[in-house]
C-alpha positions as CSV (number, residue, x, y, z in Angstrom):
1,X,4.2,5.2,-3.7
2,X,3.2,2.2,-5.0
3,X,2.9,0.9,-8.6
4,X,0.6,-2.2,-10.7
5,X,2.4,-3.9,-13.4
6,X,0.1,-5.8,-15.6
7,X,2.9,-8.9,-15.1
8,X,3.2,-10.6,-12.4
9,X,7.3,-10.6,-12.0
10,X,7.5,-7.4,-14.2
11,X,11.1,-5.5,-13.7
12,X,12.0,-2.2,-14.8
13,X,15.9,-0.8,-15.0
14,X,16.4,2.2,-13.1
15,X,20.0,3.0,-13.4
16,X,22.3,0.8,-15.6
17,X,25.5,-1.3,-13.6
18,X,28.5,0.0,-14.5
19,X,31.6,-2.1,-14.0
20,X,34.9,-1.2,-15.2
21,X,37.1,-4.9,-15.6
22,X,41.5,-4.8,-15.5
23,X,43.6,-7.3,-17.2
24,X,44.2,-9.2,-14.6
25,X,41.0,-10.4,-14.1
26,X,38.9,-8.3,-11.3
27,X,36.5,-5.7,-11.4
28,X,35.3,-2.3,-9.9
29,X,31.5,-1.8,-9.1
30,X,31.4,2.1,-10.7
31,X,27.6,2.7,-10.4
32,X,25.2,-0.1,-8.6
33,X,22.0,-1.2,-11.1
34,X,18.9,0.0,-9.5
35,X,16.2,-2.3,-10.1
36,X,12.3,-1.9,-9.6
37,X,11.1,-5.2,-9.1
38,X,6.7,-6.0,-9.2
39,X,5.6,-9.2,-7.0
40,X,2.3,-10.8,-7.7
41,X,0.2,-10.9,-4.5
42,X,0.2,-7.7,-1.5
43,X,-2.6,-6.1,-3.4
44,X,-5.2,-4.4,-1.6
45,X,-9.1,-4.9,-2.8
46,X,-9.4,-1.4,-4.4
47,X,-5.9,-1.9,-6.2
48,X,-7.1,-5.2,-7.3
49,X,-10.2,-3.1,-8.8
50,X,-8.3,-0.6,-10.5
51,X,-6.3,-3.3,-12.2
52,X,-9.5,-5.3,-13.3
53,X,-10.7,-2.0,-14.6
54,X,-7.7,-1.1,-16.7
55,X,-6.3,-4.5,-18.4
56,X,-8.0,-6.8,-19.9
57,X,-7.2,-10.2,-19.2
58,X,-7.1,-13.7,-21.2
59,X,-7.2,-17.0,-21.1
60,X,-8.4,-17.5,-17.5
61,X,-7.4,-20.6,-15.3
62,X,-10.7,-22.4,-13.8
63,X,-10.6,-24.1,-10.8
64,X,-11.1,-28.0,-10.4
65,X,-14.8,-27.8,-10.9
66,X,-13.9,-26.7,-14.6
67,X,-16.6,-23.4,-14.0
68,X,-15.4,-21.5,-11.7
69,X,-12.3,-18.9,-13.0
70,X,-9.1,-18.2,-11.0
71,X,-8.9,-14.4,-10.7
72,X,-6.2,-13.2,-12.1
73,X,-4.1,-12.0,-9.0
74,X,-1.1,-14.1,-9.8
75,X,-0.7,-11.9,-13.4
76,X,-0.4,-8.4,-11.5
77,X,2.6,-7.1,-10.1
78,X,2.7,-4.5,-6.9
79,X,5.5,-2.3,-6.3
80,X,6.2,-0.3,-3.4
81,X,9.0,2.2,-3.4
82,X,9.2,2.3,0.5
83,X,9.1,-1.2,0.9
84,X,12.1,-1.2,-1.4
85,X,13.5,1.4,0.0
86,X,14.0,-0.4,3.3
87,X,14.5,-3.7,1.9
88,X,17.7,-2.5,-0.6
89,X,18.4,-0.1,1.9
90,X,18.1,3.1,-0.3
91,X,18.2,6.8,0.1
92,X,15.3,9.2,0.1
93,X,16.9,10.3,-2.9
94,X,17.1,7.0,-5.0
95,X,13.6,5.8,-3.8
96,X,12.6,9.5,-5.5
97,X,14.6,8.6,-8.7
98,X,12.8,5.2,-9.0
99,X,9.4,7.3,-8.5
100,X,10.0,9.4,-11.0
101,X,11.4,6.7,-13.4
102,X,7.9,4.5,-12.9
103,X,5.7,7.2,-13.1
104,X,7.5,8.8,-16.4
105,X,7.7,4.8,-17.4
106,X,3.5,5.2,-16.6
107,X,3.1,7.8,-19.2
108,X,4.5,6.4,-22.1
109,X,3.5,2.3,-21.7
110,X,0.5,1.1,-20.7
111,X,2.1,-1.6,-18.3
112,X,2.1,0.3,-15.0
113,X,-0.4,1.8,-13.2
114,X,0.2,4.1,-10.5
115,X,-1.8,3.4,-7.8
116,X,-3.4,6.7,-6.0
117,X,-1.9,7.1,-2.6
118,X,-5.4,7.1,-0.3
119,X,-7.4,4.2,-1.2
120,X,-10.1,4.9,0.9
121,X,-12.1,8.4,1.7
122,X,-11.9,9.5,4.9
123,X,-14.8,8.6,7.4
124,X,-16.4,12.2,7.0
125,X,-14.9,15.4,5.3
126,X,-13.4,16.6,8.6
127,X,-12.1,13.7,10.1
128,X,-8.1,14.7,9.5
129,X,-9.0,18.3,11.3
130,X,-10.9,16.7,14.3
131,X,-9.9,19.1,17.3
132,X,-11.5,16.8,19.9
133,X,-9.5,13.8,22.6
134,X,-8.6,11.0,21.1
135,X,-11.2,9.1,23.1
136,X,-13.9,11.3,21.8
137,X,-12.7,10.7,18.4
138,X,-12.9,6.5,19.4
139,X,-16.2,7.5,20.8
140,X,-17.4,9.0,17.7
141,X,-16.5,6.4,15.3
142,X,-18.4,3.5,17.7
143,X,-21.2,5.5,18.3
144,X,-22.1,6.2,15.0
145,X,-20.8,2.9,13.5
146,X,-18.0,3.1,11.3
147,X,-15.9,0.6,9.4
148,X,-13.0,0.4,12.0
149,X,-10.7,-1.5,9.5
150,X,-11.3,0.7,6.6
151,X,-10.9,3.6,9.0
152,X,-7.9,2.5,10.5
153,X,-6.7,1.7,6.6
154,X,-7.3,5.2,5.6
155,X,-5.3,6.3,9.1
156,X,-2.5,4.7,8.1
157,X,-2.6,5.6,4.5
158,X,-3.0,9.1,5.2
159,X,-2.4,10.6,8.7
160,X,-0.6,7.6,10.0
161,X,-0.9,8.7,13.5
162,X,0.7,5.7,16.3
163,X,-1.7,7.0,19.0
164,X,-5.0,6.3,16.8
165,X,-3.3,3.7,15.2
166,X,-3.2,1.4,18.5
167,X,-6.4,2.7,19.7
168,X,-8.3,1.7,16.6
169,X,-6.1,-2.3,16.6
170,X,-7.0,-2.0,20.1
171,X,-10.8,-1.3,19.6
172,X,-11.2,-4.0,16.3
173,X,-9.2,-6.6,18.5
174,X,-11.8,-6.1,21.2
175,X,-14.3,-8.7,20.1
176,X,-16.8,-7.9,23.3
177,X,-17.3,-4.6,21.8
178,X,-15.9,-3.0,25.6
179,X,-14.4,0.3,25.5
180,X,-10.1,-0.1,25.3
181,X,-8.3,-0.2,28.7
182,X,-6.0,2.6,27.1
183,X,-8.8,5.2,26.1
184,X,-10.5,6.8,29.3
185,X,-13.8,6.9,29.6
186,X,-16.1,9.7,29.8
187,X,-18.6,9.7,32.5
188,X,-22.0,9.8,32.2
189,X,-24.2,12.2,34.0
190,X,-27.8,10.7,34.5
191,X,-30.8,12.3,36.2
């Protein structure tokens, strides 16, 4: 899941650290803090919208021309619990517990923001039950001219599928608009 703070380095405590100190002047780790930890910067446009949207912010920085205003970026936090997960190496069942904590933390302050998990609609209502090859599904999207980076957004947001995953990089790194040399080809027939 992933979280807006309306700081940039906001922090919330998870699980306190419990140490337990002997005379003779060492320690025992009992229970490990758990930390969540907001960054500025890693937001997506729609995030960056739903922040605008739900603080208010003051006292804008302008850039050198004294007219134009910095946006405010650098004041909002992102946190992603699977990110973290890897990064602090945590279990399934602490990366839940720090879910749970931010999103009952979301309830009762208006600091954080959870941030719903697709951020962009699917190309058309039936695109996750699509039945057809994946090269018909390619074809389709071309054809009839869809967003392939929002598409392959919402792919990986939602279906996160590795086989349409390359073959959508594949077709948006493809600059001469030819077909992908993994995807066959369907012939033709004309006459």
């Amino acid at each position: 899941m992933r979280f807006l703070a309306k700081y940039g380095r906001f922090a919330v405590q998870i699980q306190h650290k419990i140490e337990e100190n002997y005379a003779t002047g060492t320690s025992r780790t009992l229970q490990e803090g758990i930390y969540a930890r907001f960054e500025p910067g890693l937001m997506r446009p729609m995030e960056r919208e739903l922040a605008l949207a739900h603080w208010s912010f003051n006292g804008f920085y302008q850039e050198a021309d004294e007219v134009t205003i910095v946006p405010p970026d650098y004041r909002i936090g992102v946190f992603d619990s699977e990110i973290a997960q890897r990064d602090n190496q945590w279990s399934d069942e602490i990366r839940t517990k720090v879910e749970a904590a931010l999103i009952d933390h979301s309830v009762h302050y208006d600091e954080i923001i959870i941030v719903p998990r697709t951020s962009v609609p699917a190309p058309w209502p039936n695109y996750d039950s699509f039945e057809g090859t994946l090269a018909a599904l390619t074809r389709r999207l071309v054809d009839d001219g869809f967003d392939l980076e929002t598409v392959l957004l919402y792919e990986q947001e939602s279906q996160n599928r590795p086989e349409v995953i390359t073959a959508l990089e594949e077709l948006i790194s493809n600059p001469d608009g030819d077909e992908p040399s993994e995807i066959p080809l369907e012939e033709e027939v004309v006459g």
